[in-house]
C-alpha positions in Angstrom: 96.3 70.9 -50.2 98.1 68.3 -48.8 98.1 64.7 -49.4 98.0 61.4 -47.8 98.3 58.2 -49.7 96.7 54.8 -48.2 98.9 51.4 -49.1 97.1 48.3 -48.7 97.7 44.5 -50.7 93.6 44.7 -52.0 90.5 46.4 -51.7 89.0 45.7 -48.0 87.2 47.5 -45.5 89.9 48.3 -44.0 90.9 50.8 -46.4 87.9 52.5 -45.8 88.5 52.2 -42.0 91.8 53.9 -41.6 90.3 56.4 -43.8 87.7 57.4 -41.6 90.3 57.4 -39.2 92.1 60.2 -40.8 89.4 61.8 -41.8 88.6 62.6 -37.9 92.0 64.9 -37.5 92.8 66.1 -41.1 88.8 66.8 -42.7 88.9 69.8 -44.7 93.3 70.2 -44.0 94.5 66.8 -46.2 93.2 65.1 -49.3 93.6 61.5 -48.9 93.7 58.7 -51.4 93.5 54.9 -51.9 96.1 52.4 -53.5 96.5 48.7 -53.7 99.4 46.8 -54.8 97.3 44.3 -56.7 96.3 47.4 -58.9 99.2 48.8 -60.1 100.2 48.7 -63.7 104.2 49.2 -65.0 104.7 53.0 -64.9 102.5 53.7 -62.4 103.5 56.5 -59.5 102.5 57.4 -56.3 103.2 61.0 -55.9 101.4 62.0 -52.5 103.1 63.4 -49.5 102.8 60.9 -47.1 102.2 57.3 -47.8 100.8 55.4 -45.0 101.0 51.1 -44.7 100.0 48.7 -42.4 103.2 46.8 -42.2 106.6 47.1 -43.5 106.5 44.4 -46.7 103.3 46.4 -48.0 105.9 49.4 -48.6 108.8 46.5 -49.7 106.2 45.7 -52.4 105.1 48.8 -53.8 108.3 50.8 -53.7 109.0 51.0 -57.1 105.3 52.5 -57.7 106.4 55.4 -55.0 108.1 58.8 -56.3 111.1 59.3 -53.8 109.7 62.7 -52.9 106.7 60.7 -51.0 107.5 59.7 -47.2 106.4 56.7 -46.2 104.8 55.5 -42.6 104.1 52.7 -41.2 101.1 52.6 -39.0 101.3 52.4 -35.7 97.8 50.7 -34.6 95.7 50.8 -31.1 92.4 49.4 -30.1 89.3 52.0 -28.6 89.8 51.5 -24.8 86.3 50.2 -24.8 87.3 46.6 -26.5 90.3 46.0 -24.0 87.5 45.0 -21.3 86.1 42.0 -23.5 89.7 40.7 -23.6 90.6 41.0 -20.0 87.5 39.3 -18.9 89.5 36.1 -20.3 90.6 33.8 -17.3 94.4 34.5 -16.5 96.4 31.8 -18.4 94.1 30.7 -21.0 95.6 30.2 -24.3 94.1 32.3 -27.0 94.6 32.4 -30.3 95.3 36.2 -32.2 94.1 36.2 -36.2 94.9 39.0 -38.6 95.4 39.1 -42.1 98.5 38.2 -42.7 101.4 36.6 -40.7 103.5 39.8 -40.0 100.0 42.0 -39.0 99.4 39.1 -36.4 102.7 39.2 -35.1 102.2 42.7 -34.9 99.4 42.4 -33.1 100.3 40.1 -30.1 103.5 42.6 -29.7 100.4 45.3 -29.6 98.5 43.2 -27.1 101.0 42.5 -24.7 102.5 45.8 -24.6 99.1 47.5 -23.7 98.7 45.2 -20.9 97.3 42.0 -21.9 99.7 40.2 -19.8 97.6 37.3 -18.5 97.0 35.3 -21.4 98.9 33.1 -23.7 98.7 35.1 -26.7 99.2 32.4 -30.2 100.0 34.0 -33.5 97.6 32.6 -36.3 99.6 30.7 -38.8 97.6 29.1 -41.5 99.9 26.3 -42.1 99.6 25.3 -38.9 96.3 23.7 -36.8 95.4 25.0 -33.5 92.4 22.5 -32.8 93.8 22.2 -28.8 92.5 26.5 -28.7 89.3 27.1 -28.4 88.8 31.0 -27.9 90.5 33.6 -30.4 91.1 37.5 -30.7 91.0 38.9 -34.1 91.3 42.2 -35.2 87.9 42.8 -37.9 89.3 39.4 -40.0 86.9 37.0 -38.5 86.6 35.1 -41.7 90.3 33.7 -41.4 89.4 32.4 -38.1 89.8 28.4 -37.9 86.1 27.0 -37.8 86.8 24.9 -34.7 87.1 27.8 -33.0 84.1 28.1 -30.0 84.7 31.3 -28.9 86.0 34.1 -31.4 86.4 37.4 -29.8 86.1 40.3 -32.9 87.5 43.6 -31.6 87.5 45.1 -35.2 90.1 46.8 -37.3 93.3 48.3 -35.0 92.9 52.5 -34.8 96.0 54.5 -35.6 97.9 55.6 -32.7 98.1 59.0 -31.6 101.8 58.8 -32.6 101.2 58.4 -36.0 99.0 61.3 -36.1 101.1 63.4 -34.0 104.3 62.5 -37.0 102.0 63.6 -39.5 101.2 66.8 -38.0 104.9 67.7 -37.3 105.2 66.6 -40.9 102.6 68.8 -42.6 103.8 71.5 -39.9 99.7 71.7 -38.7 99.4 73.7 -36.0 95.7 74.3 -35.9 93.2 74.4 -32.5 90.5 72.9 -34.8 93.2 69.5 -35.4 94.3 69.4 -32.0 90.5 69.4 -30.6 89.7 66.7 -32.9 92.8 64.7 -31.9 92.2 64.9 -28.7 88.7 64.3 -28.8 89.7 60.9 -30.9 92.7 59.8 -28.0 90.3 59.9 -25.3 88.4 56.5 -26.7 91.7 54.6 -27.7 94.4 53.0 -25.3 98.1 54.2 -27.1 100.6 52.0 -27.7 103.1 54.7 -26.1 101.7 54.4 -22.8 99.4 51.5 -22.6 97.9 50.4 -19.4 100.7 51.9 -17.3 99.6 55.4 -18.8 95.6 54.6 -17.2 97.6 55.5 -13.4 99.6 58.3 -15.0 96.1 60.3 -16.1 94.7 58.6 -12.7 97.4 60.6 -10.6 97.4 63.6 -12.9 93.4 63.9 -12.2 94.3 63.5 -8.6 97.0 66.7 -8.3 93.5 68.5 -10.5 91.2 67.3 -8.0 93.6 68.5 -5.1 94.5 71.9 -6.6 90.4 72.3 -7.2 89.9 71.0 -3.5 92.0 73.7 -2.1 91.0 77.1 -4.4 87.7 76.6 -2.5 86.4 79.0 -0.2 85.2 76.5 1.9 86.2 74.1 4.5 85.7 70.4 2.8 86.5 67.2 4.3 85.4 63.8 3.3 85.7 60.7 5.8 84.7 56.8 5.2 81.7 55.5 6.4 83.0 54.9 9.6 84.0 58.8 9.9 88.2 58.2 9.6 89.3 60.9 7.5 90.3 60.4 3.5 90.2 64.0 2.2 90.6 67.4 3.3 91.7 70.7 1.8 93.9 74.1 3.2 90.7 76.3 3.9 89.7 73.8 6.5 93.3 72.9 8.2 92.9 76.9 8.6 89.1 76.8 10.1 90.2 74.2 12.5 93.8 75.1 12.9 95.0 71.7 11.5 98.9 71.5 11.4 99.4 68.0 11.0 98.5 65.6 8.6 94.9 64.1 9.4 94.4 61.4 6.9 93.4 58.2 8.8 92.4 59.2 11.7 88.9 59.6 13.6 87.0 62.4 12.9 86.2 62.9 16.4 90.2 63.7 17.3 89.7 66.6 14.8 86.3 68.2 15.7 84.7 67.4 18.8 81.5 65.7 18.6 79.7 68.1 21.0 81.0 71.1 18.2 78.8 69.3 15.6 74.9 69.5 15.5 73.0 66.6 17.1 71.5 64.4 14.7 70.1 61.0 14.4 71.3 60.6 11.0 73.8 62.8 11.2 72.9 64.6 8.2 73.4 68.7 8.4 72.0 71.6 6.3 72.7 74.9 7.0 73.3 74.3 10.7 75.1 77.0 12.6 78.0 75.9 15.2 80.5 78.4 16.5 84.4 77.9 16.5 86.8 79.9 18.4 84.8 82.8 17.3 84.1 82.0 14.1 80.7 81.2 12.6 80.3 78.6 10.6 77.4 76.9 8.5 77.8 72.8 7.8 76.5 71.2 5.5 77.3 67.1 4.6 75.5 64.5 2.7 76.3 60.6 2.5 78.6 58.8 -0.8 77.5 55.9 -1.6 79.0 53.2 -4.7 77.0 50.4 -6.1 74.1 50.9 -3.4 76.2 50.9 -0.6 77.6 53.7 2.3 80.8 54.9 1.3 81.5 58.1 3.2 80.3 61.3 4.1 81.1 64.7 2.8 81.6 68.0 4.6 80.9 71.4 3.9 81.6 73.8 5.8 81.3 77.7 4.8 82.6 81.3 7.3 79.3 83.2 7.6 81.5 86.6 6.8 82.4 84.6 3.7 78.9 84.2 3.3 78.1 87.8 3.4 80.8 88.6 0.7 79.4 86.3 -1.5 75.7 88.2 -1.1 77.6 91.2 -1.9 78.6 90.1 -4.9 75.2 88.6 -5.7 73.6 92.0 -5.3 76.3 93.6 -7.3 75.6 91.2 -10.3 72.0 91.9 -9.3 72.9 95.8 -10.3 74.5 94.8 -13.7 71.5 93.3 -14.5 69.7 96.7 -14.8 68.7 96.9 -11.1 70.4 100.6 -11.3 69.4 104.5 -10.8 68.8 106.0 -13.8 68.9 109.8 -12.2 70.8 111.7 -9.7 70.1 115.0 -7.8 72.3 116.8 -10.9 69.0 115.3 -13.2 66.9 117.7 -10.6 66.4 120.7 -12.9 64.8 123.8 -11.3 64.2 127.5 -11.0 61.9 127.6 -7.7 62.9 128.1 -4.5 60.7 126.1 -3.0 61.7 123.0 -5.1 65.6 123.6 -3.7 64.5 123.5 -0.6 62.7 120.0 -1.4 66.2 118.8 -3.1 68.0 120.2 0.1 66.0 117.6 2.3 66.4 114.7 0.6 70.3 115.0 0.3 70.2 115.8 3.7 68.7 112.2 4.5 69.9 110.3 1.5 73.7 109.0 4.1 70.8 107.4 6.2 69.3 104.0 6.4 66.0 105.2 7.3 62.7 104.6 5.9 61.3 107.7 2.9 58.0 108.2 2.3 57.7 110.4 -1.0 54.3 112.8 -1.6 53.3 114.6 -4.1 50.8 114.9 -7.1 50.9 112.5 -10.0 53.8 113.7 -12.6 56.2 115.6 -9.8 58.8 113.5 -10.2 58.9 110.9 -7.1 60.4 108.4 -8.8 63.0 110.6 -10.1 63.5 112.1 -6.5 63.8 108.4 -5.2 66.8 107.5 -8.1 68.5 110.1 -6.3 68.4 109.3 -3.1 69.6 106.3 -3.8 72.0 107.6 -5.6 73.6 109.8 -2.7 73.4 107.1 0.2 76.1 104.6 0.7 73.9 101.6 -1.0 74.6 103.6 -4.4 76.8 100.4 -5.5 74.1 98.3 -4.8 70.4 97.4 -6.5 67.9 99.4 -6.8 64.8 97.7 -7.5 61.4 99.4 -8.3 58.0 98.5 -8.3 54.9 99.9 -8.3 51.9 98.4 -5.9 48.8 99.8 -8.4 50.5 97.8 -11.8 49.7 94.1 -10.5 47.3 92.2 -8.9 47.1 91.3 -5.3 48.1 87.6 -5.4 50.8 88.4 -8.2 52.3 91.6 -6.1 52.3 89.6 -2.9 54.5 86.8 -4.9 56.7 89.3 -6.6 57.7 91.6 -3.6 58.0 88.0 -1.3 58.9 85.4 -4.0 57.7 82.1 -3.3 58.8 78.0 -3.0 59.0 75.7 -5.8 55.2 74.3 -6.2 53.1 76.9 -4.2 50.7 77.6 -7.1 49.5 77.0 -10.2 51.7 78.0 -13.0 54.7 78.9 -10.4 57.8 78.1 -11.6 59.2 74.9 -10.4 62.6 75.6 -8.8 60.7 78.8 -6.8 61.3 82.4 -7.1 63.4 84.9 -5.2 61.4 87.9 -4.4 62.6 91.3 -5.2 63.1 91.9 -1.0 65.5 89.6 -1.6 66.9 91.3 -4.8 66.9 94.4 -3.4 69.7 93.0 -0.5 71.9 95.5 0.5 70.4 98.0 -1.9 67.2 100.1 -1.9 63.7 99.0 -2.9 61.0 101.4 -4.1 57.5 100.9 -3.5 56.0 103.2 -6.2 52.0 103.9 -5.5 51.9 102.6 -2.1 48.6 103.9 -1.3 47.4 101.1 -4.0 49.1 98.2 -1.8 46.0 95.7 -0.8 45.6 95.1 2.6 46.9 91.7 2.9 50.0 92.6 1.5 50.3 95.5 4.0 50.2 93.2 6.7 53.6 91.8 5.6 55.2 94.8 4.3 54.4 95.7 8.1 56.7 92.8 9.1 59.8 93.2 6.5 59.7 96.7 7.9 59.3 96.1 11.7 61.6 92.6 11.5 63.6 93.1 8.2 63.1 89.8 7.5 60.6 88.2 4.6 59.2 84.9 4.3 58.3 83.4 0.7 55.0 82.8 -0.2 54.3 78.7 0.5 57.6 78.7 3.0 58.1 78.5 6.6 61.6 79.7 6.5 62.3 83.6 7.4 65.2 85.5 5.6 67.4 87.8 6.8 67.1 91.0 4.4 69.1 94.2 4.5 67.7 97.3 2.7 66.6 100.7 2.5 62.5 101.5 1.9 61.5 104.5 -0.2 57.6 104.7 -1.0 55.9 106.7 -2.8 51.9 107.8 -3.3 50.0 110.9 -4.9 47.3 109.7 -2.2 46.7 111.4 1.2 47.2 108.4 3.2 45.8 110.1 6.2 42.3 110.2 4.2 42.8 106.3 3.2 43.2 105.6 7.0 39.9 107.2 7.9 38.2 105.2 4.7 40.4 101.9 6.1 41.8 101.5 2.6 45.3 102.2 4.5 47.1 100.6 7.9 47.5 103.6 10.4 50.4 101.3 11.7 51.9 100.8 8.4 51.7 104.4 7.4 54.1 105.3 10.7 56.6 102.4 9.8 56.8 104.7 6.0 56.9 108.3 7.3 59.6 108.2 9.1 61.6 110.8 6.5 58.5 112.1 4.8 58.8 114.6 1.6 57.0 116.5 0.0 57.2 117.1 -3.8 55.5 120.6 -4.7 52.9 120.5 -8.0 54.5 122.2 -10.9 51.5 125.1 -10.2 53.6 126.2 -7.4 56.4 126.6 -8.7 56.0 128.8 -11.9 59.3 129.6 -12.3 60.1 126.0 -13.9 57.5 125.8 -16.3 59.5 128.6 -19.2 62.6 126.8 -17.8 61.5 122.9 -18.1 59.5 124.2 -21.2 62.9 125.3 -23.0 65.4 122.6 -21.3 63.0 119.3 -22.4 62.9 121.5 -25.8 66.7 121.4 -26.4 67.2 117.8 -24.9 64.3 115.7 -26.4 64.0 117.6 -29.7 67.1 119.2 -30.2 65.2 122.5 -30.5 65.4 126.2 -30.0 62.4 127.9 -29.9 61.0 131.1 -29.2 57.9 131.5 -27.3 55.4 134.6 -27.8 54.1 136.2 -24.2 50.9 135.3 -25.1 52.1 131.4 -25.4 54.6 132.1 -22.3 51.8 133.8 -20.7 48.8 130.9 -21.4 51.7 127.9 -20.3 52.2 130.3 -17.1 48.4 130.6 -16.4 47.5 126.9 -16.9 47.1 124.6 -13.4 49.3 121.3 -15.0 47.7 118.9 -13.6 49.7 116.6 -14.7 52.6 118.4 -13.6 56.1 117.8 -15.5 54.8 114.7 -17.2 52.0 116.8 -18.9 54.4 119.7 -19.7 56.7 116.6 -21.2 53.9 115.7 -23.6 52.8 119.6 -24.4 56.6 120.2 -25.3 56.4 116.9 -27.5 53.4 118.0 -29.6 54.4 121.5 -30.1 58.1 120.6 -31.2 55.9 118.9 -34.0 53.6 121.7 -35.0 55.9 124.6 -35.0 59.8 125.5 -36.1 60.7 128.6 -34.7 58.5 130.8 -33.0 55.5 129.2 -30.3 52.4 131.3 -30.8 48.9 130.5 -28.6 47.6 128.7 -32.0 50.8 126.7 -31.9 49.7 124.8 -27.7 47.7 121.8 -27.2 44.0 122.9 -27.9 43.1 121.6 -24.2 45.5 124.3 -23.0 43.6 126.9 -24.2 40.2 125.7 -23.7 40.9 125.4 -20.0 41.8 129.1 -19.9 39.6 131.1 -22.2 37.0 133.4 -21.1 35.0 135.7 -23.6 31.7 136.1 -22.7 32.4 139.8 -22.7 33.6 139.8 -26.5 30.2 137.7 -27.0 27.7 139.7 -25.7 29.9 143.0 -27.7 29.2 140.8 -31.2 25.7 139.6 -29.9 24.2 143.2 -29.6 25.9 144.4 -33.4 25.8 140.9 -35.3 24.5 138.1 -36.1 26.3 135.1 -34.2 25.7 132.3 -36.7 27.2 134.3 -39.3 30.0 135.5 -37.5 30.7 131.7 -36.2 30.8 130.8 -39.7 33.1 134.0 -41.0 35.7 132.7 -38.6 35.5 129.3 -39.3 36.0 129.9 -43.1 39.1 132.2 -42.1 40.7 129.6 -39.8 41.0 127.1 -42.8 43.1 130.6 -44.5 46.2 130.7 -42.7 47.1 133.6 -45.3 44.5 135.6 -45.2 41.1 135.5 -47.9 39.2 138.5 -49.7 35.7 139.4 -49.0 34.2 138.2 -52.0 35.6 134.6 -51.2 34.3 135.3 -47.7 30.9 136.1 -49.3 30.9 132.8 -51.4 32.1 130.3 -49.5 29.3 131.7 -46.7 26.7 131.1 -49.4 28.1 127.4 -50.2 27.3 127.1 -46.6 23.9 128.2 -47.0 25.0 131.6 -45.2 23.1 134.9 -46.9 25.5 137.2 -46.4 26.2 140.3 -48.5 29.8 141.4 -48.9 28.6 144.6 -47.1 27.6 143.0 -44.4 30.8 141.0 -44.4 32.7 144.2 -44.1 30.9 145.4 -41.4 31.3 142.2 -39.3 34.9 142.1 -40.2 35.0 145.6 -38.8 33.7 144.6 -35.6 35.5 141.4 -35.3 38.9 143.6 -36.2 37.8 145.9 -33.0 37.9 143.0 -30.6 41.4 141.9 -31.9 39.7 138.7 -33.2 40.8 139.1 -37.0 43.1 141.6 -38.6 41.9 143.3 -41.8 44.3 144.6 -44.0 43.3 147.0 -47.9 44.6 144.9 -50.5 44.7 141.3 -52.1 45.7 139.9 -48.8 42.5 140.3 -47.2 41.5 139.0 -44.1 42.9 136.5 -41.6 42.0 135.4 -38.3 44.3 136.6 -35.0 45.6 133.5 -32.4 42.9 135.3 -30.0 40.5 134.7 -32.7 40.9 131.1 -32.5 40.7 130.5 -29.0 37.5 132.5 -29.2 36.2 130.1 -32.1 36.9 127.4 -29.7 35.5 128.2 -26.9 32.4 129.4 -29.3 32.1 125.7 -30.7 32.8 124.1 -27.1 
């Protein structure tokens, strides 16, 4: 690592000052290390790479302790900016006496001192064989002590910083070229005044800031202008020359030769927000405010924005609104079907999805509305815009009201403070999707009514209407034509939502997607191929699905858990089978040759033998169940049970084992 070597006469603080100084830039890049000329001993060396002193004869002193490979600087010394104010506060021609430590530092610093600026003042160097008893106020720089005790008024502005120059000679030196130094450095310049620059440099950065500020000014969008109090012009930027068709230069004059004061909104206080004035055919919003310094008027600031500007910037909003999540998941393409009358569903809506008019989506619970609502979204020109969903039955009344409207900062308990945009607003330009509509309380119907009729909503707690732009899709598994006649449901509302009404058909009615749904969630969700008996095929075919393709979702779910290759009827969901078994034939057969408590038992005791079980097993695990049953009796039920398909009997050690219709039959027997 490198090294830096620090040169003083003695041990001060100030050793320990321009060490911290260093430390600020070079921490972790440069070791650095302490010397003092009153230490050395014959023989002694200096080897480090750079040697910094505080004045010439320190180096004069010490150069035969210094190896010639070592480079030596002299400091070059500022003050922080923030002790040049207690010295210009002196009255101008006062004479002032300037301590340091030694003769040649105090020379050294009045050179500092006047080239920074301090031009006002009679600057005295400190000599300590002299008396200055005619000087009552001195400067010294962190040597206080040395200050002559007649002295009333001693002005201590502390040990001298090292100049950005030294630093920057240092750097070149060590060939540093790190962002981690250069954000220190500059982070350490802006709280000193350098020596390179001085005062003068304070209206370089000043008119630097200003070509910022102008270059800022005129990337806006908007028109700005800013006037004195008395409304003559000081500022102005390109965007508004090109609102108002400004050629020449305005600065100076009235405000009133540049925009007529009939254009501008009549105001007492002549304050403006968000009023609308029209120019040439071009709409504009104004905004202003008043400047004021130390308490009092100091101008007034304009702001004034194209409304078509405006909209793009909405645009945007919504787009970043659609980053956020506020997307379609699905597509008509995610539509998978076999039944004709489910095409002619998907026809319908791609036929209405180009429109902007308002969908009202039917159908049982589980059909897939929502999924039918993604698409059409998906198809219509809003595609690139949000798509924010919501369903009416998931919150409460008060909460759903605020959610769909938003509200203003304060207009509840527990709201948050700066307000809340509602997802009306959210949904700008997009689509929103009121899932469950039939569960909307009535209140809130009453101003869905109005965002429909006016497309405009109104925050909950405000008296200030938005403009909102959107397409509606709703959804229910309710007959809404019933909820009218209970008065659950607004007749009116209901013929704002069916405008485009559709109608999703149960999975019952369409049987030719249940194999094909069956097999495609299979593959996709499970990453399985699997074989289905007929029976199975047959019992998935015959069951209603009342829960439609979210049941048949779950059912494909279990059994991808309970079976590998082949789906047989003991492989389905039990409640499958118990919704669509009926043997009361095959009961009153067994009741007229058997005894049913025996048989009921016989079958359970097989069920828990996948495999098969003997007879004699039979016979004794009946008889642990407190079942008298003789193994010839056994046989003979076994006969009769093997006649009605419920068990298959085979000669040999395999034995007996129950059939997939003798389960559902012990099912239904036990339910």
């Amino acid at each position: 690592m490198k090294t830096i070597g620090i040169l003083t006469l003695v041990p001060s603080n100030l050793n320990e000052f321009i060490q911290s100084n260093l430390e600020e830039v070079f921490r972790d890049y440069v070791t650095i290390n302490n010397y003092y000329v009153s230490h050395f001993n014959p023989g002694d060396t200096i080897n480090d790479d750079i040697v910094v002193v505080t004045a010439q004869s320190h180096a004069m002193k010490a150069r035969n302790y210094i190896s010639a490979n070592s480079r030596i600087i002299v400091l070059r010394r500022s003050l922080p900016s923030s002790e040049i104010y207690k010295i210009t506060a002196i009255p101008k021609g006062t004479n002032v006496l300037v301590v340091n430590d030694s003769l040649e530092t105090t020379s050294d610093a009045v050179a500092f001192l006047y080239q920074i600026g301090i031009t006002h003042l009679n600057l005295v160097p400190h000599d300590s064989a002299k008396e200055f008893l005619d000087i009552n106020i001195a400067i010294t720089l962190g040597e206080a002590n040395t200050v002559p005790p007649h002295v009333k008024v001693v002005i201590d502005v502390g040990h001298r910083c090292i100049d950005i120059s030294t630093f920057l000679t240092i750097l070149n030196h060590f060939n540093i070229d790190s962002h981690e130094t250069s954000r220190r450095l500059i982070k350490y310049s802006e709280r000193i005044v350098t020596m390179d620059s001085g005062v003068q440099n304070q209206y370089k950065d000043l008119f630097m800031k200003n070509i910022q500020l102008d270059t800022i000014v005129n990337l806006s969008h908007d028109g700005i202008l800013l006037t004195d109090k008395d409304h003559f012009i000081l500022l102005y930027n390109k965007k508004f020359s090109e609102i108002f068709e400004v050629d020449d230069n305005i600065i100076g004059k009235h405000l009133s030769h540049v925009i007529s004061d009939s254009l501008l909104p009549n105001s007492s206080q002549n304050i403006y927000t968000n009023e609308l004035i029209e120019f040439k055919e071009r709409s504009l919003l104004v905004n202003n405010s008043k400047i004021e310094h130390l308490g009092e008027p100091a101008g007034i600031y304009y702001d004034f924005q194209e409304v078509t500007h405006i909209r793009h910037l909405e645009k945007s909003l919504s787009k970043k609104l659609r980053d956020k999540g506020l997307v379609t998941r699905y597509s008509f393409a995610s539509i998978q079907t076999k039944s004709a009358k489910m095409e002619e569903c998907i026809k319908f809506a791609k036929r209405i999805a180009p429109t902007n008019l308002t969908v009202l989506i039917t159908g049982e619970s589980g059909t897939g509305k929502e999924l039918m609502a993604h698409a059409i979204h998906d198809a219509s020109p809003r595609s690139i815009y949000p798509f924010v969903a919501i369903n009416c039955a998931s919150f409460p009344e008060n909460l759903l009201e605020s959610e769909l409207f938003g509200y203003e900062a304060g207009s509840f308990t527990g709201a948050i403070k700066e307000g809340k945009s509602g997802l009306f607003e959210q949904a700008n330009n997009g689509t929103i999707f009121l899932d469950e509509v039939g569960d909307m309380p009535p209140s809130v119907q009453v101003r869905l009514l109005r965002v429909l009729q006016e497309r405009q909503v109104m925050r909950v707690g405000s008296q200030r209407v938005i403009d909102v732009d959107h397409r509606v899709i709703a959804a229910t598994n309710k007959d809404l034509q019933a909820e009218i006649q209970k008065g659950t449901f607004r007749q009116d509302l209901f013929y704002r939502l069916n405008v485009l009404p559709i109608v999703v058909p149960p999975l019952r009615e369409r049987p030719e997607d249940v194999i094909h749904l069956f097999h495609l969630l299979m593959k996709n969700y499970h990453n399985k191929n699997i074989t289905l008996t007929s029976q199975a095929a047959s019992m998935l075919l015959n069951y209603k699905w009342p829960g439609n393709i979210r049941e048949l979702t779950n059912a494909v779910a279990y059994i991808s858990l309970t079976t590998t290759d082949v789906v047989d009827l003991d492989n389905l969901p039990a409640y499958i089978l118990d919704t669509q078994t009926d043997f009361n034939q095959e009961l009153t057969y067994l009741t007229n040759r058997c005894d049913c408590e025996k048989i009921l038992q016989i079958l359970t005791n097989l069920s828990h033998h996948a495999l098969g079980i003997g007879r004699k097993a039979l016979e004794n695990q009946c008889a642990a169940s407190l079942i008298n049953a003789t193994e010839s009796e056994i046989r003979r039920m076994l006969s009769v049970l093997s006649e009605l398909g419920l068990v298959d009997s085979q000669v040999g050690r395999r034995g007996s084992r129950i059939t997939s219709k003798g389960l559902l039959f012990l099912n239904w027997m036990k339910r």
